[in-house]
N, C-alpha and C positions, 0 to 999 in steps of 0.2 A: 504493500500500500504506500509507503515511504516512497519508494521510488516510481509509482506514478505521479504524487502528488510534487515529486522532485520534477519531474520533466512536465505535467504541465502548468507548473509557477514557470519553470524556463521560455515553455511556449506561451504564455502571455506576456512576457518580460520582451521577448525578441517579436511577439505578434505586433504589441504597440508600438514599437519603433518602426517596424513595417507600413501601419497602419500610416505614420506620418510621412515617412519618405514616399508614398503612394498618393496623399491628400492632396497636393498640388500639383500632382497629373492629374489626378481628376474631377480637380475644382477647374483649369485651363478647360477641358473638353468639355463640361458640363456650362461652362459659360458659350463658350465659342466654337467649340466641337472641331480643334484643334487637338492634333496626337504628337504632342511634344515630343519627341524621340531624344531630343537633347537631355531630357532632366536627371536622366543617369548620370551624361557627362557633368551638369553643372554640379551633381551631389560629388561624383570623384575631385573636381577641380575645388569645390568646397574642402574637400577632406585634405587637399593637398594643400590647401592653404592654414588648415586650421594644426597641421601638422608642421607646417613653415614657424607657426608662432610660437606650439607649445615647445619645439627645437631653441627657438630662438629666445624665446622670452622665459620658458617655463609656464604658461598660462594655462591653467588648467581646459582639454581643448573641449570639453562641453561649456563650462563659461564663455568661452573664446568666441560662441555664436549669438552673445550680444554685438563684437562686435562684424560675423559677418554677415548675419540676416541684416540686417537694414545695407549691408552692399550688393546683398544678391536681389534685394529689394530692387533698390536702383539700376542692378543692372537689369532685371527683369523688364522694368519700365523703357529702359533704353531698346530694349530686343524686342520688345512690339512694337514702339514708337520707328526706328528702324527697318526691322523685317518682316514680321510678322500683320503688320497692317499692310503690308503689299498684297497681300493675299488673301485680304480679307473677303468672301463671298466666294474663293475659290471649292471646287473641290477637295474632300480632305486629304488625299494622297498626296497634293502640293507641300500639305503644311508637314507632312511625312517628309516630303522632301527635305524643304526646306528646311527644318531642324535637326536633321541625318545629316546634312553638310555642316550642320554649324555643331554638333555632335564630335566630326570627324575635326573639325577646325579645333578645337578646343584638346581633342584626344592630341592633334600633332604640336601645339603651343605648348602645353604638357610634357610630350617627349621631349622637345626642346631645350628646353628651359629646367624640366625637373627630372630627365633620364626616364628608359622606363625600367624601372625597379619596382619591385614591392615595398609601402611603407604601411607603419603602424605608428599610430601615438601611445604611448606606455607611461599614463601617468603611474604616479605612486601607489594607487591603490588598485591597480590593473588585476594582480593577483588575492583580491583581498575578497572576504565574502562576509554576509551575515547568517546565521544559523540560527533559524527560528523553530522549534521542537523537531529539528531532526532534518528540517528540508535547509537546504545550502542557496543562499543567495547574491550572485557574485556583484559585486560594489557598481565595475561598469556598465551591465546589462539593468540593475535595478537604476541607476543615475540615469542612465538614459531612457530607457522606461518611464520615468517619472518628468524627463524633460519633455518627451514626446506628449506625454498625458497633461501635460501646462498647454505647450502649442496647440493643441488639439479644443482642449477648450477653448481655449481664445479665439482659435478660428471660428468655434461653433458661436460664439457669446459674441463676434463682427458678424458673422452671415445672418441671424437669429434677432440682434435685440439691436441692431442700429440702421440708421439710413441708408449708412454703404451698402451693407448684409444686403437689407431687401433689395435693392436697386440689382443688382449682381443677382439676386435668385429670380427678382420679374425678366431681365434680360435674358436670363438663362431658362427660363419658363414659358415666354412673349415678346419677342423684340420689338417687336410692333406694337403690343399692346404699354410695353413702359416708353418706346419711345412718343405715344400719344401722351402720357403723363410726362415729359418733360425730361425720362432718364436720356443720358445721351450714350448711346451704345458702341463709341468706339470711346469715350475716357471709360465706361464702365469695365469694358475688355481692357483694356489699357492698368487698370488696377485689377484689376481676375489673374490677368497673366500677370502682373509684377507680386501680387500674393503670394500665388503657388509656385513660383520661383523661389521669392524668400522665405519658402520652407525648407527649401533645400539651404539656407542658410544653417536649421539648426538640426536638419538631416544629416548633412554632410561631416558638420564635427561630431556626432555621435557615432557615423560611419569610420570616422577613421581612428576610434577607439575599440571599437565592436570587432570592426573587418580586416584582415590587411588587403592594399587594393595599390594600384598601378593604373596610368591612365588608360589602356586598354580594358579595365573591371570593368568600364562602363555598360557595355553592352549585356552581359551578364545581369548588370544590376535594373536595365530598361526591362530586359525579356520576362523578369521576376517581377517587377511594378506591372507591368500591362497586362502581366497574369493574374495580379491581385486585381485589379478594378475591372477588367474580365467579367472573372467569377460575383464580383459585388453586383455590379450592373454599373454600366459606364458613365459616369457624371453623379454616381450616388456615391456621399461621403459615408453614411453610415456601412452602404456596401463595400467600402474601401476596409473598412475597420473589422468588418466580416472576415473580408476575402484575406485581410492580413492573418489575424487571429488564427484561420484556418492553416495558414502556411505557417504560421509559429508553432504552433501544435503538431502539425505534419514532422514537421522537421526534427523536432523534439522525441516525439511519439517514436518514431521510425528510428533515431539516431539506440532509443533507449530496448526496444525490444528487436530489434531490427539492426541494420548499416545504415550511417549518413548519407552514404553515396546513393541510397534506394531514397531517399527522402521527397526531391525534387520531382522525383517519378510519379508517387502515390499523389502529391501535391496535384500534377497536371491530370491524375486520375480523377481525383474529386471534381474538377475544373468541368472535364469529358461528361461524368456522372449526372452533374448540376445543371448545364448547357443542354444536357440531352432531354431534361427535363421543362426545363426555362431556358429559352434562347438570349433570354435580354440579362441573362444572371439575375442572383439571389433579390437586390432590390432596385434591378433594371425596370424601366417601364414599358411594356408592350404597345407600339406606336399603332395607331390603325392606317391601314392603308387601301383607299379605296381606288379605283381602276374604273376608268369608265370603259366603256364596252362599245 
């Protein structure tokens, strides 16, 4: 019994971190039905940066993402303002494009500049854990965990209780009908995508305490997000949190009765299993589509 209840506190530990590096892929598509393919690379170049600091400075590097969410803020904003409004009304396989290049631009700026090696941040308490009646809690999976579950609220407590929130879920709900009220739907997009960009602000430094990663991990790390909000249903946050949870557990479950290396499998099982049942995922919405004849 111990060692269920060992592996799935592990799989909610690692589900919520999941759950947050996933939320800003699919707060972007649920606003604008944009498939970010970049968000992998900006979490890697996050992780690469917040590993620049804790080398440098010693900053603890989940602190460290007070100070780069408000730059990936910014740079979010610059990268719609920029690219991403070029294409706005396009089909979505552009914005695939278009982000897969800027994806690959970012993976070679990386090699550049920072080699490609594997890095990790190792603070002080990396090997450290709490033990609560017998279950083992490891310091940087619960740290992050608990920063993910801050971010998370607050996203929920901006979407939910204030002006922006609504203006962002009527656009994403009715563009037409909030552009009749006044919302204007390319600043509203314009702060959609600069949000879930700056998640990967405090994604990225929890990644690079969690994971060891190389600018190449990126792709790895997209193909895993877009399987989570997949399964959730595409542009649903709660679904997001679902679909993570599920692959924290997966991975846990399997790593503990099972191999690791079979974990990803069962994962993209459950995926297969749910789809086959619900095409729009767990809390996708089923669109109608009528045909005239």
């Amino acid at each position: 019994m111990t060692q269920l209840v060992q592996a799935v506190a592990l799989g909610v530990l690692i589900g919520g971190v999941y759950a947050l590096l996933a939320s800003g892929l699919t707060l972007i598509f649920g606003v604008m039905h944009v498939v970010n393919v970049a968000h992998g690379a900006l979490l890697v170049l996050v992780a690469m940066l917040t590993w620049w600091m804790w080398r440098h400075t010693g900053i603890d590097p989940i602190v460290a993402s007070v100070v780069t969410t408000p730059l990936m803020f910014g740079l979010g904003w610059a990268l719609y303002r920029g690219l991403v409004v070029r294409i706005r009304g396009a089909p979505a396989s552009m914005s695939v494009l278009l982000t897969f290049g800027l994806a690959l631009t970012i993976e070679g700026v990386l090699n550049v500049t920072a080699g490609n090696k594997f890095r990790s941040a190792t603070p002080g308490y990396f090997e450290e854990s709490y033990r609560i009646r017998g279950v083992s809690l490891p310091k940087p999976q619960l740290y992050g965990f608990l920063a993910a579950v801050a971010v998370l609220a607050l996203l929920y407590v901006v979407l939910t209780r204030t002006w922006t929130g609504r203006a962002i879920r009527a656009t994403a709900q009715n563009p037409d009908g909030a552009a009749l009220i006044g919302v204007s739907a390319t600043a509203t997009a314009a702060l959609a995508f600069a949000i879930g960009t700056a998640t990967t602000g405090v994604g990225g430094s929890i990644m690079s305490v969690l994971y060891p990663f190389f600018p190449a991990s990126h792709y790895d790390w997209i193909s895993r997000l877009l399987s989570i909000i997949v399964l959730g249903g595409l542009g649903s946050l709660p679904g997001a949190l679902v679909g993570a949870l599920v692959l924290g557990l997966a991975e846990t479950l399997t790593a503990t009765y099972g191999s690791l290396r079979w974990s990803t499998l069962v994962f993209y099982v459950v995926i297969l299993a749910v789809l086959l049942v619900r095409k729009q995922g767990i809390f996708g919405a089923r669109l109608r589509e009528d045909v005239a004849s």
